[in-house]
C-alpha positions in Angstrom: 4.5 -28.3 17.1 5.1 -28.2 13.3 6.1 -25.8 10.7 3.0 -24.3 8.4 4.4 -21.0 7.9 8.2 -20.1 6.1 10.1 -17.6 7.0 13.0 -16.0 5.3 16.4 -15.9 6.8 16.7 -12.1 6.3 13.2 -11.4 8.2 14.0 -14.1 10.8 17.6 -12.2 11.5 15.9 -8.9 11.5 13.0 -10.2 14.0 16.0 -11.6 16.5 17.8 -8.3 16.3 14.3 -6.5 17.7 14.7 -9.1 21.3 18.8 -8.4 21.6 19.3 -12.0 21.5 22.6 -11.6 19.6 22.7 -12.9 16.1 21.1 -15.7 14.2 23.2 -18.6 14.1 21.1 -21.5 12.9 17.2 -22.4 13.0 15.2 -25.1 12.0 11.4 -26.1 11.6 10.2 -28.5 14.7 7.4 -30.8 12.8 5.7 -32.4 15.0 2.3 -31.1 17.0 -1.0 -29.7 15.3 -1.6 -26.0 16.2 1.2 -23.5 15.4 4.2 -23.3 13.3 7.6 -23.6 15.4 11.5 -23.2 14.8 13.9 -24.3 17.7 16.6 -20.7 17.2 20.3 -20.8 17.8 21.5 -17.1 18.9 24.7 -16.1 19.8 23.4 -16.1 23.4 22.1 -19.7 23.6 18.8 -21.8 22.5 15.4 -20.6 22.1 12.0 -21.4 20.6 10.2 -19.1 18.0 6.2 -19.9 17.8 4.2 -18.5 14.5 0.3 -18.8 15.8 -1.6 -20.1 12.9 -5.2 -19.5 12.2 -6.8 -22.4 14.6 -5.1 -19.8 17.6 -6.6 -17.1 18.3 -4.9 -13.7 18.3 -7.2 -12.8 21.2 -6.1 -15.4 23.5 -2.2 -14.9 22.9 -2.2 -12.4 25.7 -3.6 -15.0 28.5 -1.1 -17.7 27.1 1.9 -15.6 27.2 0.8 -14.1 30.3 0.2 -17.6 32.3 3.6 -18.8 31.2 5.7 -15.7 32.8 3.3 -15.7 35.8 3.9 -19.9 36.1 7.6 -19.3 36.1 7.7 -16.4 38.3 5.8 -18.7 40.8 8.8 -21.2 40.4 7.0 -23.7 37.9 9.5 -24.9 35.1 8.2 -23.9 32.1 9.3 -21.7 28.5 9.1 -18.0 29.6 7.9 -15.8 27.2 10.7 -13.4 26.2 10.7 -9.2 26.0 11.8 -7.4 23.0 13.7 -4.6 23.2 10.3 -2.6 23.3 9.0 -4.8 26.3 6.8 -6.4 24.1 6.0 -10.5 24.5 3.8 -10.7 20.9 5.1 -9.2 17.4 3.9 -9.9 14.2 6.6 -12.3 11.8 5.4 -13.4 8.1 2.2 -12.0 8.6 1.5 -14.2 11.7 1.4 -13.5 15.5 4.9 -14.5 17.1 6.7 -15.0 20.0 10.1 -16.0 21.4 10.0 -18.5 24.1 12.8 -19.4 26.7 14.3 -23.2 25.6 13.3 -25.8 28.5 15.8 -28.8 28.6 14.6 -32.7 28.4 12.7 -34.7 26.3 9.4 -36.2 26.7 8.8 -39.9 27.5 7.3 -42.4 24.6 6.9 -45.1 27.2 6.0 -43.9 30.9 6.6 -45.6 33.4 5.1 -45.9 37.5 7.6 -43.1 38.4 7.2 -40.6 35.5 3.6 -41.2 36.6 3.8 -39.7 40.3 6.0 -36.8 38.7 3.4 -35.8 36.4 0.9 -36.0 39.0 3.0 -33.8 41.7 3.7 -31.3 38.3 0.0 -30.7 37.6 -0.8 -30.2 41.4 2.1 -27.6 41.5 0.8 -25.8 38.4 -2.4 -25.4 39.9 -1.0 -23.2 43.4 1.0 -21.9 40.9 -1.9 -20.6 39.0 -3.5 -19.3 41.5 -3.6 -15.4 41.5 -3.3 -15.1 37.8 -5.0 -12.2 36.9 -6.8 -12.9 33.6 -9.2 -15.8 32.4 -10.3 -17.7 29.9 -13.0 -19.9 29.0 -13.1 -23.6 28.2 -14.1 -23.6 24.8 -13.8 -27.4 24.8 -15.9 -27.8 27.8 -19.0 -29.6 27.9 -21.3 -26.8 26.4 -18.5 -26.9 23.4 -18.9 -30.6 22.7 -22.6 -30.4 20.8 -22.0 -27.8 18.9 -17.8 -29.2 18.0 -20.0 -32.3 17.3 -22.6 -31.0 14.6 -19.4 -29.8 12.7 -18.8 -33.5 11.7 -22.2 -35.1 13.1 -23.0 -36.1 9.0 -20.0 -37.7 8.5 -19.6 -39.5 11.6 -19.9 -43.2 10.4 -16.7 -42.6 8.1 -14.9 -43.2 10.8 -16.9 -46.1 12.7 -20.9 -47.1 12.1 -20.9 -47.0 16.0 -19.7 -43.3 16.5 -22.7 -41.5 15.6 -24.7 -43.3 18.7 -22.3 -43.4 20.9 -21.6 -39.7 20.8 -24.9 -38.8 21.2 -26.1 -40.8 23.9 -22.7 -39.9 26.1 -23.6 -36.3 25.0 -27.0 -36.7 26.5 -25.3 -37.8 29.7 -22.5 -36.1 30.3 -24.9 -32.9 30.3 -27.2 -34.2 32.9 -24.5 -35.8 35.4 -21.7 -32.7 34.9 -20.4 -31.7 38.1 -20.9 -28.5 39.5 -19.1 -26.6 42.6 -16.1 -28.1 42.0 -12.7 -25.6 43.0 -11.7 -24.2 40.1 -8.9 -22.0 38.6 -5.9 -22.7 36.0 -5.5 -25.8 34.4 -3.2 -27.0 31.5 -6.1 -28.6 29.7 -3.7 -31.1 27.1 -0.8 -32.5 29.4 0.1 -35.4 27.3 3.4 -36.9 27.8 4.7 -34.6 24.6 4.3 -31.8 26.7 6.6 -33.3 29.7 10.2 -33.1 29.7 12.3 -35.2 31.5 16.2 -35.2 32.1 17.2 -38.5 32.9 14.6 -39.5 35.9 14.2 -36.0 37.0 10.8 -33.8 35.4 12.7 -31.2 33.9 9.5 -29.1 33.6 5.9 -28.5 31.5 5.4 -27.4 28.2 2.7 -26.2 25.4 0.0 -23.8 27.2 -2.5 -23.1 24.2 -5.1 -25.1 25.5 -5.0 -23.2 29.3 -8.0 -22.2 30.6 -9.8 -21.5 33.5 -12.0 -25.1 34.8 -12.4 -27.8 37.4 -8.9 -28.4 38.7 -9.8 -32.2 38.8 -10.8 -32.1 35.0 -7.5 -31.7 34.3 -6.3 -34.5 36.7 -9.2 -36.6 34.8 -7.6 -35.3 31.4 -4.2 -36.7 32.7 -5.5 -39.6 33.8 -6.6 -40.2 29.9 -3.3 -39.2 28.8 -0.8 -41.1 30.9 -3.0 -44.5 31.8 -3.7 -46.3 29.7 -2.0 -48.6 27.7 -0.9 -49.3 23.9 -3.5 -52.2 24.3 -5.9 -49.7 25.7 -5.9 -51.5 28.9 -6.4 -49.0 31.9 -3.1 -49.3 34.4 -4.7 -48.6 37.6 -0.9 -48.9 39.2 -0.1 -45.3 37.3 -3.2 -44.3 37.8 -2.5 -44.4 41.6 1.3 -43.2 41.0 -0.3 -39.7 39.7 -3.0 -39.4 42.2 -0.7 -39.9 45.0 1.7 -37.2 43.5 -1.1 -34.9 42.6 -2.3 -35.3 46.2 0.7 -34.8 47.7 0.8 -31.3 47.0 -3.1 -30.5 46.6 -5.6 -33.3 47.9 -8.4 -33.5 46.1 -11.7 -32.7 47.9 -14.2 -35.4 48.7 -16.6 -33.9 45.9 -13.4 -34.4 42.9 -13.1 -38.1 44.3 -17.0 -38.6 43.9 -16.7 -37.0 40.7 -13.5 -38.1 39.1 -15.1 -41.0 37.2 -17.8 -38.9 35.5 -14.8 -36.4 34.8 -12.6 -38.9 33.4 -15.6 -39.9 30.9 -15.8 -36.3 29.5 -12.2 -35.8 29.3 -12.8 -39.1 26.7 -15.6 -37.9 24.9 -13.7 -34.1 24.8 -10.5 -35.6 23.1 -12.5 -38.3 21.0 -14.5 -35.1 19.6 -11.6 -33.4 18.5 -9.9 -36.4 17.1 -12.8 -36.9 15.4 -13.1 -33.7 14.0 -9.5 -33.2 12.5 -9.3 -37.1 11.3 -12.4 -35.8 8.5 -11.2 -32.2 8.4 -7.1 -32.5 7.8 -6.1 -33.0 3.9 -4.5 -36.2 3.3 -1.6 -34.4 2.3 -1.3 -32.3 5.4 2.1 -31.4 7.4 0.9 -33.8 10.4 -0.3 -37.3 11.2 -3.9 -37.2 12.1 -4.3 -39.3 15.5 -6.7 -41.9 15.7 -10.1 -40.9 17.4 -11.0 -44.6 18.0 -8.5 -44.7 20.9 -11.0 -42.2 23.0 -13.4 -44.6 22.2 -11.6 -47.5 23.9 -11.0 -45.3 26.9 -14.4 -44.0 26.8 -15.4 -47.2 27.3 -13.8 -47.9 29.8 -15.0 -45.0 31.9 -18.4 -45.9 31.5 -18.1 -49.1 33.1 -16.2 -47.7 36.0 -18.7 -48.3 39.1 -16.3 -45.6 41.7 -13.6 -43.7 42.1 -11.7 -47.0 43.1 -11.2 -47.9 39.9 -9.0 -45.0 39.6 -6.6 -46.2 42.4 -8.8 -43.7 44.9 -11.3 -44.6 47.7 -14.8 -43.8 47.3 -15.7 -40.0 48.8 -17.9 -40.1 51.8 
């Protein structure tokens, strides 16, 4: 989340007057995130969260978003629910941007996870994928594997700024990632970026799943592999095998994965590394130094890529090999 685009206090109050929220009592910008531009809203009838979609959204996609979110809570997951204007509209235009009202979702996410929060976020993710089932529109990955080549000639040239290594390591994981992908794996609705910013707890209880703009249709165990990435690993960039086996057993306690995801968890885990260390890579050399946001480092991805390389079988990930 951050704040790109201002909005006036007269056109704000006008735009919560068109939901029948009651009035405006207080707003303020939310700075952190990458995407979109977002203001936590006061109302005379309680908290809620106003999103401006930015450029690097597209308008196109804003119907499968809002969508997914009202069909994920009307299946009983907990997460924002888009809200209705008094038109029945989800998607108005504020400040010359796309916008939307969002229900406000209780908790706060988790700078240090622990085991537990682990085997919560694992029995989430499972839960959002029944719960996606059904949903009647799609969406491509656009950061799948045919995305990473061409993502990567955007910055291919300029590569070594960020490490003499990157250029070669890219390529040749490139190069096999594309022969070894996985195919005929289940497939269907996954969150695509469920990093611990986008969990909320309250106090030991997950108090439910937020930010959907990456949401797509793909592999569910790509998105266990992407959660593995996220959750895992540790500031050292040490791989915790102990949460990696708290998530599994909560993601396979409501949907067990298949003896094709085990076999192909590992080689899933290594794209969800070279898929984040691409974009990271690409907004480190694209963002201006005096931009709203903190780039984040792409070296991390490479540490974790890394490490996925050398993993000889699904073991390594806390599972037993498939057979």
């Amino acid at each position: 989340m951050a704040v790109y685009t201002e909005v006036s206090d007269d056109d704000l109050a006008a735009f919560i007057a068109s939901y029948g929220l009651g009035t405006l009592v207080s707003y303020k910008g939310i700075a952190e995130g990458v995407e979109n531009t977002n203001y936590l809203l006061q109302t005379s009838k309680g908290p809620y969260f106003l999103t401006l979609y930015e450029k690097r959204t597209s308008p196109a996609d804003l119907p499968f978003f809002l969508g997914l979110m009202e069909h994920l809570a009307k299946a009983g997951l907990n997460c924002p629910t888009p809200v209705h204007d008094i038109d029945g509209q989800m998607l108005r235009t504020l400040a010359g941007r796309p916008a939307a009202i969002v229900t406000f979702l209780e908790g706060v996410w988790i700078r240090r996870p622990q085991v537990r929060h682990c085997q919560a976020v694992g029995e989430a993710l499972a839960k959002l994928h029944l719960a996606g089932r059904g949903f009647d529109l799609t969406r491509a990955n656009a950061l799948g594997p045919t995305g990473w080549r061409p993502l990567y000639r955007n910055f291919a040239d300029r590569a070594r700024e960020i490490s003499s290594e990157l250029p070669d390591l890219i390529e040749r994981e490139l190069s096999a990632l594309e022969a070894a992908w996985p195919a005929g794996l289940q497939q269907g609705i996954i969150h695509a970026d469920l990093f611990p910013d986008n969990v909320f707890f309250l106090g030991e209880r997950l108090s439910g799943l937020i930010d959907f703009y990456f949401a797509c249709n793909d592999a569910l165990a790509y998105d266990v592999a992407i959660t593995l990435n996220a959750w895992c690993f540790e500031s050292d960039y040490s791989f915790n095998v102990t949460k990696a086996q708290a998530l599994l057993k909560g993601y396979q306690s409501v949907r067990p994965l298949s003896a094709a995801e085990r076999h192909a968890l590992p080689i899933l885990a290594r794209g969800a590394a070279l898929r984040f260390l691409l974009t990271r890579a690409y907004d480190w050399l694209h963002t201006a130094s005096d931009a709203l946001v903190s780039r984040k480092d792409p070296m991390e991805y490479v540490r974790r890529l890394k490490f996925h390389c050398a993993v000889q079988s699904p073991a390594d990930y806390g599972l037993e090999a498939a057979r």
